[in-house]
N, C-alpha and C positions, 0 to 999 in steps of 0.2 A: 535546233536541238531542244527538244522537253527539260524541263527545268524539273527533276523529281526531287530536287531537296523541299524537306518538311521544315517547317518554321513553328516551336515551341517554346513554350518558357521552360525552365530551369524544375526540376532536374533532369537531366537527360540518361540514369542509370537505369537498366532495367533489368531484373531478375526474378526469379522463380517463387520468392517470399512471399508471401502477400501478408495484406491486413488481419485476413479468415486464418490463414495459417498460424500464424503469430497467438492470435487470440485462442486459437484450437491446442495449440502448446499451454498456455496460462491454463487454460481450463484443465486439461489433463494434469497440470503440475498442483492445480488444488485440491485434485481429489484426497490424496491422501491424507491431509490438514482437515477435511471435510469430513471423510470416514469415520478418522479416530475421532474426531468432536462427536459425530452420533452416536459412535460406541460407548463414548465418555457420559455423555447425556439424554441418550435415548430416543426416543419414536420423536419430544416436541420439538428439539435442535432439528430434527429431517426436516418436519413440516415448515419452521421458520426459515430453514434455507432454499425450499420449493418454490414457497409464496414469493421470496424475494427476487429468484430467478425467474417467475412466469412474471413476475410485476414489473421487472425488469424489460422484458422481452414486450411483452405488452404493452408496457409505457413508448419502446419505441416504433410500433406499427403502429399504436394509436395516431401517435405525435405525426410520421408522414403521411398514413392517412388522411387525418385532419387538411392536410396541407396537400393532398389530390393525389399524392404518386401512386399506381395502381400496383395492387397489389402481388401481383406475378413481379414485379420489378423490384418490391420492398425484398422479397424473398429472395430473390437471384441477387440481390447484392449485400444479404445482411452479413455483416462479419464480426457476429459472435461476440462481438465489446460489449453489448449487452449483458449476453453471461456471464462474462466476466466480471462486471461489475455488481451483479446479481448476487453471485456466488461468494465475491467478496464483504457486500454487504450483511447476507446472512450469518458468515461464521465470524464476523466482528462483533456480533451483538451476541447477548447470552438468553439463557433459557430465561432466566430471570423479567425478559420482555416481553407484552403482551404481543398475542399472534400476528395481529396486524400492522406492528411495528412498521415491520420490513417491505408492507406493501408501500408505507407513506415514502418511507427512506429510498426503495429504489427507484421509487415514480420522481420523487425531487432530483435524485441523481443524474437519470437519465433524460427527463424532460428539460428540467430548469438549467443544470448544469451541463447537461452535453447536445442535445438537439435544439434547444435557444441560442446557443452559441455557434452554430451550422453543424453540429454530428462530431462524427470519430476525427479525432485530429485538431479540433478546434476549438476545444475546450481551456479554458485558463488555469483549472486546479482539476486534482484527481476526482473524479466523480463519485467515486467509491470511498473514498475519505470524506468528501462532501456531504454525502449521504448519509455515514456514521456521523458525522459529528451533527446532522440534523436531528437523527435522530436522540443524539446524547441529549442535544439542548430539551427538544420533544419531550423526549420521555424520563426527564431528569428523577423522576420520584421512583424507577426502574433499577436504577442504576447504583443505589445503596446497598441491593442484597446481592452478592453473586454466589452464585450455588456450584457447590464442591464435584468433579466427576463422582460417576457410581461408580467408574471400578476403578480397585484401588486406593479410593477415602478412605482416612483415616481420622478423623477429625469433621466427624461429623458432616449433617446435610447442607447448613450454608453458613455461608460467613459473611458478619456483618462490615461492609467496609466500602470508604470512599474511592475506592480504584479497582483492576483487577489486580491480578498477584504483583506487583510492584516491591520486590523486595527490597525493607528498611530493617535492618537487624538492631538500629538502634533505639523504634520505636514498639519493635515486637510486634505491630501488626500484623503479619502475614509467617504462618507457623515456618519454621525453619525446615526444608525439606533439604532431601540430600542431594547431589548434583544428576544423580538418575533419574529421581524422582521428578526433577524439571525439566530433563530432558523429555519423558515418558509424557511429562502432564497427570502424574497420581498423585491423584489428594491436592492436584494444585487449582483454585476457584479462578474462574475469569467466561470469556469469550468463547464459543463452538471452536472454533480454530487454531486459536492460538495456544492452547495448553498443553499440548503436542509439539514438540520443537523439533523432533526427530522426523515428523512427517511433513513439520514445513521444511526442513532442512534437504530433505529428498525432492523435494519441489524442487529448489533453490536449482539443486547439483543439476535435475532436470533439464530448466529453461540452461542454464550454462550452457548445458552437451549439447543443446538443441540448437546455441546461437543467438539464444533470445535476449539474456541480459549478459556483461558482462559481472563474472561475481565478486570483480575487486572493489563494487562501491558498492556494493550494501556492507561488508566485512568492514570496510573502512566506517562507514554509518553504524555498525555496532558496535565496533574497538572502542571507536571515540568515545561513544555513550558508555563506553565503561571505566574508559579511560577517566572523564572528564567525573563520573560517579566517584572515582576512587578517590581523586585530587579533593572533590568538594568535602567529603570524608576525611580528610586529614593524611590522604596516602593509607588510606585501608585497604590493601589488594586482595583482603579476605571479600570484599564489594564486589569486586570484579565479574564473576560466572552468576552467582544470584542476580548481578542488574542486568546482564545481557540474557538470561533465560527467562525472566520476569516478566510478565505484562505482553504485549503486543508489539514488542520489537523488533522480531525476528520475522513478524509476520509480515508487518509493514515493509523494513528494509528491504525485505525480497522481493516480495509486489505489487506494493505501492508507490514507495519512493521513486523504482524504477521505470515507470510510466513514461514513454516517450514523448508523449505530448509534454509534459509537463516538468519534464529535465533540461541541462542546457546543452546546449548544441556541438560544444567542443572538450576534447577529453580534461583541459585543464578544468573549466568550466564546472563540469563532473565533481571532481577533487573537492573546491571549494564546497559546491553544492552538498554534498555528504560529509564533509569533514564540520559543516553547519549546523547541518543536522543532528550527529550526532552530542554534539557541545549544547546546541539548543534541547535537545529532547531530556538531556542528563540534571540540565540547570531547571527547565520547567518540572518536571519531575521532583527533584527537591524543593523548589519552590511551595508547589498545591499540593503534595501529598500523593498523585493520584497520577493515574497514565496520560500520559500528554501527546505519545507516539503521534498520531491523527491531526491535533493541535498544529505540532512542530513541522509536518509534511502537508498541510494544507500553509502556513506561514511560507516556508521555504515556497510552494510552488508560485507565489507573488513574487517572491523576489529571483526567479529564471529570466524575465525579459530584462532586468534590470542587468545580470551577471551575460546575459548572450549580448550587450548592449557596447560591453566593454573588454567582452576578454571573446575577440574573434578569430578563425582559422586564418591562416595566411597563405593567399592565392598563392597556387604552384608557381614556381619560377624566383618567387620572392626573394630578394637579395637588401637586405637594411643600408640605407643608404649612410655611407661617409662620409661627413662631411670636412671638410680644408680647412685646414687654417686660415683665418681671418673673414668668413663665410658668414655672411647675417644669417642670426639667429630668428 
């Protein structure tokens, strides 16, 4: 008799999802965070998130190229992580960057940090946060002016400041807007993307309906970071909505933190991981003044192999063994 069983390794699940799938959800759920940044900031925000995205894309055929794989086959199996990372790269940074910025940050992201490490899947920390915060360190003399949306400013073309909108009511930095007006992103200075929280927010609901992330750990990643804002404040719960609509938080927790390569493996696991996060991003944040989101989610993704190391799934069947009285310990 033929022996037709197949002999693989682990895992043995197979379903209709893929990689290209997955990543075609992301892209779709950044358009809208994308849009309103160009509307907010015009024709130069388009061109810096093009550049990023072809420099992106580019960086990874160059990269298998370089390494022989013929081109018909780069193509037939590219899935899209690329753009993603691309797209994320350019509305992290603000107009306030020169053009070329985003060609350096998404070539390092995608070369150094994800196809030196063997590609999609195998990466140690989020590419697209790697990236940005390459860039940050780069182009650190950039990053002092960030420039107000046109529409909607009230308060002038730019505002001089060591962060983006990071609201601190008690140092007056960043003008007082009202809870619409940070929703909207009007009148409020920062990043392409992030100033907008209504159309990252639509993102968010998005990848949910779709299956892509669950939305109880980035909520939890931004409760905490408000939570943990208010306590440092003395129990000021007037903190609250200005620290969780401020700066690049909303951007991150949605889709950054969430990276499957780069989160841990079990739902507790999860918990810890963002309930981290958010306590870390609230304390660095008072700490330097300045947005740390990036910082805190490039930190935390070091410590996943550490957390999958010790808090693991228990094989089906699993029964905690009893032990008897008088039983060496």
């Amino acid at each position: 008799m033929e022996n037709n069983l197949i002999y693989s390794s682990s895992p043995h699940i197979k379903a209709k999802r893929t990689t290209r799938n997955i990543m075609i959800d992301v892209c779709i759920a950044l358009i809208p965070a994308t849009v309103m940044g160009i509307v907010y900031f015009g024709a130069y925000a388009l061109l810096l998130v093009a550049l990023s995205v072809l420099s992106a894309v580019a960086g990874e055929y160059i990269y298998l190229l370089i390494m022989k794989k013929p081109l018909r086959e780069i193509t037939r199996e590219f899935d899209f992580s690329s753009v993603v990372s691309g797209m994320l790269i350019g509305i992290t940074i603000g107009t306030n960057y020169p053009w070329y910025s985003p060609i350096f940050g998404s070539l390092f992201a995608v070369i150094v940090v994800k196809m030196l490490f063997g590609g999609t899947g195998k990466n140690v920390v989020n590419p697209a946060i790697a990236g940005r915060v390459f860039m940050f360190i780069s182009f650190q003399w950039a990053v002092g002016a960030w420039l107000l949306p046109n529409l909607g400013s009230v308060y002038g073309e730019t505002v001089i400041s060591s962060a983006t909108a990071v609201v601190d009511t008690s140092s007056g930095i960043v003008p007082k807007l009202s809870v619409l007006d940070m929703l909207l992103g009007t009148g409020m200075q920062g990043c392409i993307g992030e100033t907008c929280k209504l159309a990252l927010l639509a993102g968010g609901i998005y990848l949910a309906v779709r299956k892509v992330i669950n939305l109880i750990f980035p909520l939890i990643y931004i409760a905490l970071e408000g939570l943990t804002t208010v306590a440092i404040y003395g129990i000021d719960f007037a903190l609250f909505l200005p620290s969780i609509l401020s700066g690049g938080l909303i951007l991150g927790a949605i889709f950054m933190a969430t990276d499957y390569t780069t989160t841990p493996n079990t739902r507790l696991g999860n918990i810890i991981y963002f309930i981290a996060l958010g306590i870390l991003t609230a304390v660095l944040r008072f700490a330097t003044n300045m947005e740390t989101v990036s910082f805190a989610i490039l930190l935390m993704n070091l410590t996943v192999p550490l957390i999958d190391k010790f808090i693991l799934n228990r094989p089906f069947g699993y029964k905690k063994q009893i032990k008897t009285k008088g039983e060496n310990k």
